[in-house]
Structure formats: structure tokens, C-alpha cells
C-alpha positions in Angstrom: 0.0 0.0 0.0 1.0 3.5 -0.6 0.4 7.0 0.8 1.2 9.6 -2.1 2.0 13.1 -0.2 1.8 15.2 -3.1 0.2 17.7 -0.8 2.2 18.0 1.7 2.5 16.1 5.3 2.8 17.1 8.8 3.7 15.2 12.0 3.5 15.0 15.3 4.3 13.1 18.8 2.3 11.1 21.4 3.5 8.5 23.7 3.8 5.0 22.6 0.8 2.8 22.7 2.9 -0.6 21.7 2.1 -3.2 23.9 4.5 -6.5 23.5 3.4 -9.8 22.7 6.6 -11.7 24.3 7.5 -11.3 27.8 10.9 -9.6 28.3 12.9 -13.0 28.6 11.7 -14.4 25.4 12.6 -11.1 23.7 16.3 -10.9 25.0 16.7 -14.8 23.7 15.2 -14.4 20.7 17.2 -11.9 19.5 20.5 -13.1 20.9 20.0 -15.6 18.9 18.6 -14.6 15.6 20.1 -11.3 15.4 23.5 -11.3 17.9 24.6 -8.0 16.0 21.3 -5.7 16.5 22.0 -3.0 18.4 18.7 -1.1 20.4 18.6 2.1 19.1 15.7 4.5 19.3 13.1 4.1 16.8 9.8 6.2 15.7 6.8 4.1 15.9 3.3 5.0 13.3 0.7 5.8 15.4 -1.9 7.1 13.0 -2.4 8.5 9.7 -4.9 11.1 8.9 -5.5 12.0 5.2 -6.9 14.9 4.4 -9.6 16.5 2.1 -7.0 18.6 0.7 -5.2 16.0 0.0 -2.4 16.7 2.7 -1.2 13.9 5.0 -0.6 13.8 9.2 1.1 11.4 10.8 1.1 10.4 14.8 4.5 9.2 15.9 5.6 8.3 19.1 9.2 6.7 20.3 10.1 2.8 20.1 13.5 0.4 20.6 14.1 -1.4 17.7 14.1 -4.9 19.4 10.8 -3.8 19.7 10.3 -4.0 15.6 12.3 -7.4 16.0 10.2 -9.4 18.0 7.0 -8.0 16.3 6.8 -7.0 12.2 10.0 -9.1 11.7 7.5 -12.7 12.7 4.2 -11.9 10.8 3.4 -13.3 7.9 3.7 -11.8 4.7 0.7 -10.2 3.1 0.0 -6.7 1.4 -1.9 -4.1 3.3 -5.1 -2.8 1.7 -7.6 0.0 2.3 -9.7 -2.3 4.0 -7.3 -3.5 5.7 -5.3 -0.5 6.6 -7.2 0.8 10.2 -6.7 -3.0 11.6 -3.3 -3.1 11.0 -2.8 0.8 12.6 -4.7 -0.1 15.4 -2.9 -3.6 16.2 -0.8 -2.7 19.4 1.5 -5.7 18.7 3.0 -4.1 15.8 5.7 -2.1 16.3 5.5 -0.1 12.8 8.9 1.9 13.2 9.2 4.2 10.4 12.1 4.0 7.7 13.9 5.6 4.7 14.4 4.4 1.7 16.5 6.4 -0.1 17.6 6.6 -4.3 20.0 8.9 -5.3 20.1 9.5 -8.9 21.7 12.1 -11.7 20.3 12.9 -14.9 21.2 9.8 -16.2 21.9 7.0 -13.3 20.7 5.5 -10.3 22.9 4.9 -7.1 22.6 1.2 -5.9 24.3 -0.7 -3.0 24.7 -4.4 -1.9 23.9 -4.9 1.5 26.7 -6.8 3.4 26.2 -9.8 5.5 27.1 -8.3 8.7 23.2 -5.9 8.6 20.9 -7.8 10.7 17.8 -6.4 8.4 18.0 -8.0 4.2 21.8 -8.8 4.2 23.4 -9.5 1.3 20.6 -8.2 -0.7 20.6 -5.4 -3.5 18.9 -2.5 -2.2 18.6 1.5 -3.0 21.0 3.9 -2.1 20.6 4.3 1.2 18.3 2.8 3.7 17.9 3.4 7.5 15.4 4.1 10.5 13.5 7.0 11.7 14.9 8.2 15.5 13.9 10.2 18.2 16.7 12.9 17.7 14.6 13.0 14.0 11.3 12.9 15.8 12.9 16.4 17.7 13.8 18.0 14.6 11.2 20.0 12.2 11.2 17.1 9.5 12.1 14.1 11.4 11.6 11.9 8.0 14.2 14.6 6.2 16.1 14.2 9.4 16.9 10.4 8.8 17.5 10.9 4.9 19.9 13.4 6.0 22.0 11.8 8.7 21.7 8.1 6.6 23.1 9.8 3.2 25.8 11.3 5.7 26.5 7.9 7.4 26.4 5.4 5.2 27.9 7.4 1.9 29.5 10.6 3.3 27.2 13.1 1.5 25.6 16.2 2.8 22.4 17.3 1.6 19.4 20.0 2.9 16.3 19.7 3.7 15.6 21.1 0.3 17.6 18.9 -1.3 15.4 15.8 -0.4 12.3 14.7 -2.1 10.0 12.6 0.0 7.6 11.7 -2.3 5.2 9.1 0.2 4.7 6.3 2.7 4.5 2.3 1.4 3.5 -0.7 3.6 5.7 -3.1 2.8 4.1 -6.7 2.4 7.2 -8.6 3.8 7.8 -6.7 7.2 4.8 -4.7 7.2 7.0 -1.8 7.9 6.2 2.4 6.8 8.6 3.1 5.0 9.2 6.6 3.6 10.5 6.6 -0.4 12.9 9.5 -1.0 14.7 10.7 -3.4 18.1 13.2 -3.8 19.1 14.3 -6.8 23.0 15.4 -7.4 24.9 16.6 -10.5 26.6 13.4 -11.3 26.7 10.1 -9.4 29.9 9.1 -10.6 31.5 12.0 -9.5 30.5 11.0 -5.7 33.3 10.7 -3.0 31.2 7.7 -1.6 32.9 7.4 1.8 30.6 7.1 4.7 31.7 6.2 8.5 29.1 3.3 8.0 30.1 2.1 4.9 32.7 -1.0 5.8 29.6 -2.2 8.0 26.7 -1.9 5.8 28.0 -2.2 2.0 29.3 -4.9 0.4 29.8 -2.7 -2.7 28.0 0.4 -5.1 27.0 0.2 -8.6 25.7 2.6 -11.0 22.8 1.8 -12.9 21.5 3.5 -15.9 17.8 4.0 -16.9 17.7 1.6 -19.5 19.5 -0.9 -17.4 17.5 -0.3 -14.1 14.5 -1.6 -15.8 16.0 -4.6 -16.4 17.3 -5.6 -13.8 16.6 -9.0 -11.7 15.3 -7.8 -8.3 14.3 -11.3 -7.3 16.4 -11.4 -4.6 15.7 -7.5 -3.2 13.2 -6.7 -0.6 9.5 -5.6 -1.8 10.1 -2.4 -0.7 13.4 -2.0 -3.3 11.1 -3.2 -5.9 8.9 -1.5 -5.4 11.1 2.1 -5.1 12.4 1.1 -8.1 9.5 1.0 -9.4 8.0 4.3 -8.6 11.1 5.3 -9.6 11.2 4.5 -13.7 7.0 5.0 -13.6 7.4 8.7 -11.9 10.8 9.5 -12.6 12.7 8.4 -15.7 11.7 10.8 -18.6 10.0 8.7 -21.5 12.0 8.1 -24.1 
């Protein structure tokens, strides 16, 4: 499911209502041993989402851990979210929701890609979009907590800057596999190739970059990605890519 915000969105902060399936003990075994190199940052949980007549978009936030988001979106089953579906799974305290980024840098010409290394705890060795990472509660503080993210990831993970006004978030998709908001961005820069890709997290997270033309992008096997690459992607060459 996705939530265009081609009018504009807003957001704002109420405490969390996420209650926990799994009792504390089960949750600290669990992930010691399915995911022994998560660490428990801060995370934003989706509260609501209001959608207006204007066509504008709210979102209620409130703060989360991420073993929170382990122990809950990370065991359901795969299935796409629908409009009739949609208040039922808002609504579900046992989800934990925590918003992400999904970012695609791209030039006139290109697209910026990545393969995930095996050390992530979250889709390793998987090809993904530029940059991908979760919403915090130093973002929630700030006056564009989903710009926030974009901004501090790019910076991480591939040693860019870029503004506020340099970042395009053009909605919110469900993803079917985790069930997870996540907010598709965009940047665009002058050339791709030009780049001085040299992030603090890039020796943890990326295996390796490639640069992928138009032509080629459409083309490409994305079996092995996650739903919400493909579906980036996607938007991407439908939204993005001038026709031929």
C-alpha cells in the first residue's frame, strides 16, 4: 500500500501505545540468537495517519527500541496491506510499525545502488537502493524528522551532505514482507559518478556500489531484493525516468 504526499505532510508526537506480545525473557533470547549483531537504538513508531480532504497527510508518531520492531513485524506473515485492511493493521498494538527511509540517489542519467553486506541484521546480502535506515527520536525532535533520517543516513552510510531542500519525499508504502512504513525519498546530485562515496558506516553496511542507468535499471533482476526496493524502483522508472 501506498500513501502519495503530493500535498504535503505534517507530523506529530504522542506516547507510545505498543504493547509486546513476548515477555521480556523471550525477547532478550530471541534476538541473541537470531540477530547477535542488533543494536537497540531509538526508533519512531506510526501511530496514525490522517488523510486529508486537501489531500495533505498527518502522521502520529511516538518513540520505540528497535528490538521492539524485531520481536514483532519481523515474525508476521507476509501479506500486502489494503484500504480495507489498513485501520486493523494501525490499530494492532502488537505491531511495532517503526518508520524508515528508503533512499535513491540519482543524476540525470543513473541511479545509485548498493549491496547490502552480510554483517546488517535487516535483508543482508541483498541489493537495495542507495541508502536505507530508520526513523529516530533525535529526528522525531527535529522539524522534518523523515528529512532528518534521509539526511543523517546519506551522511553515514555514503559521506554526503544534503538539505532539507535537497530531499524529495515523495510518500509512505506498507511493505508486504515486514509490514513496515517506510518513507521513499529521493536526492538528486549533478553526477553520481563524481560522488566521494565514503561514509563512517560504509565497511559495516555495504558490500559494494553500482551505478545503474535507466535503461539498465528496468532490467534488472530484483528477485532477490526486498518488496520495498522493488517496489522504489519501481515508482522510480513510472514517476521519474523521462519517456524516451
Amino acid at each position: 500500500m501506498f500513501i502519495p504526499f503530493q500535498e504535503g505532510y505534517s507530523i506529530s508526537y504522542v506516547p507510545s501505545t505498543y504493547t509486546p506480545y513476548f515477555s521480556n525473557e523471550f525477547q532478550q533470547d530471541y534476538i541473541s540468537s537470531n540477530y547477535p549483531t542488533a543494536f537497540n537504538g531509538s526508533t519512531v513508531r506510526l501511530e496514525n495517519i490522517d488523510r486529508h480532504e486537501s489531500g495533505a497527510v498527518s502522521l502520529t508518531c511516538s518513540p520505540l527500541d528497535f528490538y521492539s520492531f524485531l520481536i514483532s513485524n519481523l515474525l508476521v506473515t507476509p501479506t500486502e496491506i489494503t484500504s480495507d485492511t489498513f485501520e486493523n493493521y494501525l490499530t494492532c498494538s502488537y505491531l511495532a510499525n517503526v518508520i524508515a527511509v528508503s533512499v535513491l540517489i540519482y543524476d540525470s542519467k543513473s541511479v545509485l545502488l548498493t549491496k547490502r553486506s552480510a554483517t546488517v541484521s535487516i535483508s543482508p546480502n541483498s541489493v537495495g537502493v542507495s541508502v536505507t535506515g530508520g526513523v529516530t527520536l533525535n529526528d522525531l525532535r527535529s522539524s522534518d524528522c523523515l528529512r532528518s533520517a534521509v539526511q543523517i543516513e546519506v551522511k553515514e552510510e555514503l559521506g554526503l551532505s544534503v538539505s532539507f531542500a535537497d530531499i524529495i519525499v515523495s510518500g509512505l508504502y506498507i511493505s508486504k514482507d515486514k509490514l513496515q512504513p517506510v518513507a521513499i525519498c529521493f536526492v538528486k546530485v549533478s553526477d553520481i559518478r563524481s560522488l566521494c562515496l565514503c561514509g563512517e558506516d560504509i565497511e559495516f553496511e555495504v558490500q559494494s556500489f553500482e551505478f545503474v542507468s535507466f535503461h539498465a535499471l528496468s532490467k534488472l533482476d530484483l528477485t532477490s531484493s526486498t518488496d520495498t526496493t522493488q517496489f522504489h524502483l519501481n515508482y522510480f522508472i513510472s514517476e521519474v525516468v523521462p519517456t524516451p
